[in-house]
C-alpha positions in Angstrom: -11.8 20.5 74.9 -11.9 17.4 72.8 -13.8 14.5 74.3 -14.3 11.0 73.1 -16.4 7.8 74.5 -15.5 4.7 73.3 -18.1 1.9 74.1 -19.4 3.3 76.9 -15.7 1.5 78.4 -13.3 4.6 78.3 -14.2 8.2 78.5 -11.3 10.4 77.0 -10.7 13.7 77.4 -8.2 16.5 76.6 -7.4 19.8 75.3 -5.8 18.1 71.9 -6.7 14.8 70.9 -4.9 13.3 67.8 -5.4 9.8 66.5 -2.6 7.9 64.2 -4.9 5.3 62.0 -1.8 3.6 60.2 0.1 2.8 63.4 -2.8 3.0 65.8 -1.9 5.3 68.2 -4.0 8.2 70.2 -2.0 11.2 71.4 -3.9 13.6 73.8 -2.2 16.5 75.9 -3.3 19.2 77.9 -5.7 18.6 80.6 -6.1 14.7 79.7 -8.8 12.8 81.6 -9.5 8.4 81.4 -12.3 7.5 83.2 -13.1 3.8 82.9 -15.4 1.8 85.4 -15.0 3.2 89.1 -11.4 4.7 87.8 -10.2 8.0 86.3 -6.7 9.0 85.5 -5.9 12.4 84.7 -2.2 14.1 83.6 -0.4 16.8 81.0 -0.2 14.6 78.5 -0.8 10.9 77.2 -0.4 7.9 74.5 -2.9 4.9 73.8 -1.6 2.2 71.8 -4.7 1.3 69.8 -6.2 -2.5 68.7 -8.5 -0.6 67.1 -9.1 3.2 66.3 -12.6 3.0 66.6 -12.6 1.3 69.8 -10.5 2.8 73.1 -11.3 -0.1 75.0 -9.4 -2.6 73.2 -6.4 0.1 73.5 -3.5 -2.4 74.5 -1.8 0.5 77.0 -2.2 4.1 77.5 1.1 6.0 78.9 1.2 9.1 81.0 3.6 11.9 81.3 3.9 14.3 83.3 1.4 15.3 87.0 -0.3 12.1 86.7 -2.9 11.6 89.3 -6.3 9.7 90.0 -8.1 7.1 91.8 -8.5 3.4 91.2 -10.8 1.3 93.2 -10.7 5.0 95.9 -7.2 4.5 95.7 -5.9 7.7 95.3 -2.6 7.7 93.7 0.2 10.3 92.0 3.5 10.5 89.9 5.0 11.8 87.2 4.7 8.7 84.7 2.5 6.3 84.9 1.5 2.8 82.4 -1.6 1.5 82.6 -2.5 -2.0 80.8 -6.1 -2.2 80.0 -7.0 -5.6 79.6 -5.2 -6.4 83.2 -6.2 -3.4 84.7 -2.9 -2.9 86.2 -1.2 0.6 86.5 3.0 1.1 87.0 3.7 4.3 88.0 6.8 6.1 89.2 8.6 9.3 90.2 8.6 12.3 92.0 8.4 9.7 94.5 4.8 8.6 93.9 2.0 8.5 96.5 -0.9 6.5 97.9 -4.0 7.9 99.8 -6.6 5.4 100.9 -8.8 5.6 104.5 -6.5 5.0 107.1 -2.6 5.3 105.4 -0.3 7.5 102.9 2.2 5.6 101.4 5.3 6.7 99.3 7.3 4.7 97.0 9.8 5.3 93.9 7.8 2.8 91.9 4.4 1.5 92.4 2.4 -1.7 90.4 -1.3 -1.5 90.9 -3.2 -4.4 90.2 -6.6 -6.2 91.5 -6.2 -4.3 94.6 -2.9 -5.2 95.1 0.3 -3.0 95.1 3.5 -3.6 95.1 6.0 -1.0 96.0 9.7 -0.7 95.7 12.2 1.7 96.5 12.5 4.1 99.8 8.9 2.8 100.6 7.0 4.6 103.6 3.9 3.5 105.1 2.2 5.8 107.5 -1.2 5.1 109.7 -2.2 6.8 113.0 -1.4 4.0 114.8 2.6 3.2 113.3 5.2 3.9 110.8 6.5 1.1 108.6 9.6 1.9 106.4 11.6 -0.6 103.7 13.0 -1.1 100.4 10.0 -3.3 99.5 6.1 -3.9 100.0 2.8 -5.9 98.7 0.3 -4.2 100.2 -3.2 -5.8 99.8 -6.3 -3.7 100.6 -9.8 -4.6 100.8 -13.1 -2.4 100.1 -16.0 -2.4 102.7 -19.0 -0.1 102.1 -17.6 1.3 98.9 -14.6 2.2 101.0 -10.7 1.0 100.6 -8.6 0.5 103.4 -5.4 -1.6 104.6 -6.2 -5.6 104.4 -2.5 -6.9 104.6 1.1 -5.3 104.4 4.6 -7.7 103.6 7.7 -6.8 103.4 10.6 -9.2 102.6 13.4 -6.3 102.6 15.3 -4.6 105.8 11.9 -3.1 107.6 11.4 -0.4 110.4 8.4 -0.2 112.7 7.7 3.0 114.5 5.2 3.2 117.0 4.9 5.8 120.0 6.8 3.8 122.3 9.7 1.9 120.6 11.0 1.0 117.0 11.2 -2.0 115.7 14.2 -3.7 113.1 13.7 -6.9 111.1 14.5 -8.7 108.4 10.9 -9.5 107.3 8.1 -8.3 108.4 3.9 -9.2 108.1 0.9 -6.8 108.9 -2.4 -7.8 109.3 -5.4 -7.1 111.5 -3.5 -4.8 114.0 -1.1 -8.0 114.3 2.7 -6.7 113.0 5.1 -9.8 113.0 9.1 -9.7 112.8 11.6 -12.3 112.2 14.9 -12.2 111.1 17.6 -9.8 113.5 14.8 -8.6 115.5 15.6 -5.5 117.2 13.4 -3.0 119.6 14.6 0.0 121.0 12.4 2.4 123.3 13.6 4.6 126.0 14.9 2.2 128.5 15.4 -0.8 126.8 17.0 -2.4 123.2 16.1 -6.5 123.0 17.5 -8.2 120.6 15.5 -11.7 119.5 14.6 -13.8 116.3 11.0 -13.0 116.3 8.6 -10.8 117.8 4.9 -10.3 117.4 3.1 -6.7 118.1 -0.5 -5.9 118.7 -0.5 -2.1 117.7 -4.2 -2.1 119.4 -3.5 -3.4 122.7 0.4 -2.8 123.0 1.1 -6.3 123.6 4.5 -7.5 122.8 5.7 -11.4 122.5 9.3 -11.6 121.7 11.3 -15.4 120.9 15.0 -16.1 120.4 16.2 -19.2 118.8 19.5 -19.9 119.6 18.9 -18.5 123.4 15.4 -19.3 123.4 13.8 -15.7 124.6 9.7 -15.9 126.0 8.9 -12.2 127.2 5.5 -10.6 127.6 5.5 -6.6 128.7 2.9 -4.4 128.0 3.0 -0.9 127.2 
């Protein structure tokens, strides 16, 4: 296996590495490793857009093709293509659909941007933690890292969103996510065994099961508890 360290930045690895002097451009396939920072990146194959062929860390972009997979910040993450710009640290990736592990939630997307701990997700996005489901075209998810550990900080959604829970589901136009607080506004609509309410907003506590639900037009004050 070729191998290749570049500034102590980026460690490269794969089965074939080629570099391209005149135009500047690293091609690697078979078993192809990046490991940068607290970061590594791993698929079939791959192409780094050079500043300079002595120097990988000044590579402008590196593109990978096919079972990309790795971890970013212990955000665990996989598709079939992925970009990732060095000098912003940011990685798009897409297909398959692509997927998200962290501490406490998987999410699924067709098309993920990764950046400063930061994601945003479009297309058929699912959002699953122990406590609820979240479901919606589009997500910015912000996660935080505690004890060299990643977890959910902050979720928004400003595309048709679906909360499931164990005792009803939840409709909006909007919705926000944040210390075990989910709000909804816009065509709020919760449905559990008994009961469908229909209101402008609505506020959840996913820990305590506590429910506040407002109407505008037919001003709506309800508090029930699970």
């Amino acid at each position: 296996m070729a191998h290749c360290a570049y500034n102590n930045a980026i460690d490269v690895k794969a089965g074939d590495i080629k570099i391209d002097q005149n135009n500047l451009i690293m091609s690697l396939k078979n078993g192809v490793v990046f490991k940068f920072n607290d970061s590594e990146i791993m698929s079939d194959a791959a192409t780094a857009r050079l500043n300079d062929a002595n120097d990988m860390s000044n590579a402008s972009e590196i593109s990978l093709r096919g079972n990309v997979r790795g971890s970013l910040s212990n955000i665990s993450v996989s598709g079939d293509h992925a970009k990732y710009i060095t000098r912003e640290g940011s990685l798009e990736l897409s297909g398959r659909p692509i997927s998200i592990t962290i501490l406490n939630a998987d999410i699924s997307a067709n098309r993920l941007i990764l950046k400063n701990l930061i994601a945003i997700l479009e297309g058929g996005v699912v959002l699953k933690t122990p406590e609820y489901t979240i479901t919606s075209e589009k997500m910015i998810v912000h996660f935080m890292r505690q004890n060299n550990k990643t977890s959910l900080k902050k979720v928004e959604s400003g595309a048709k969103v679906v909360v499931e829970t164990e005792k009803a589901i939840y409709t909006a136009d909007k919705g926000r996510f944040e210390n075990d607080v989910v709000l909804l506004s816009g065509n709020v609509v919760i449905r559990n065994e008994k009961n469908c309410i229909l209101a402008d907003e609505a506020e959840l506590n996913i820990v305590t099961g506590v429910h506040s639900i407002k109407g505008a037009n037919n001003p709506i004050n309800a508090t029930f508890h699970k």
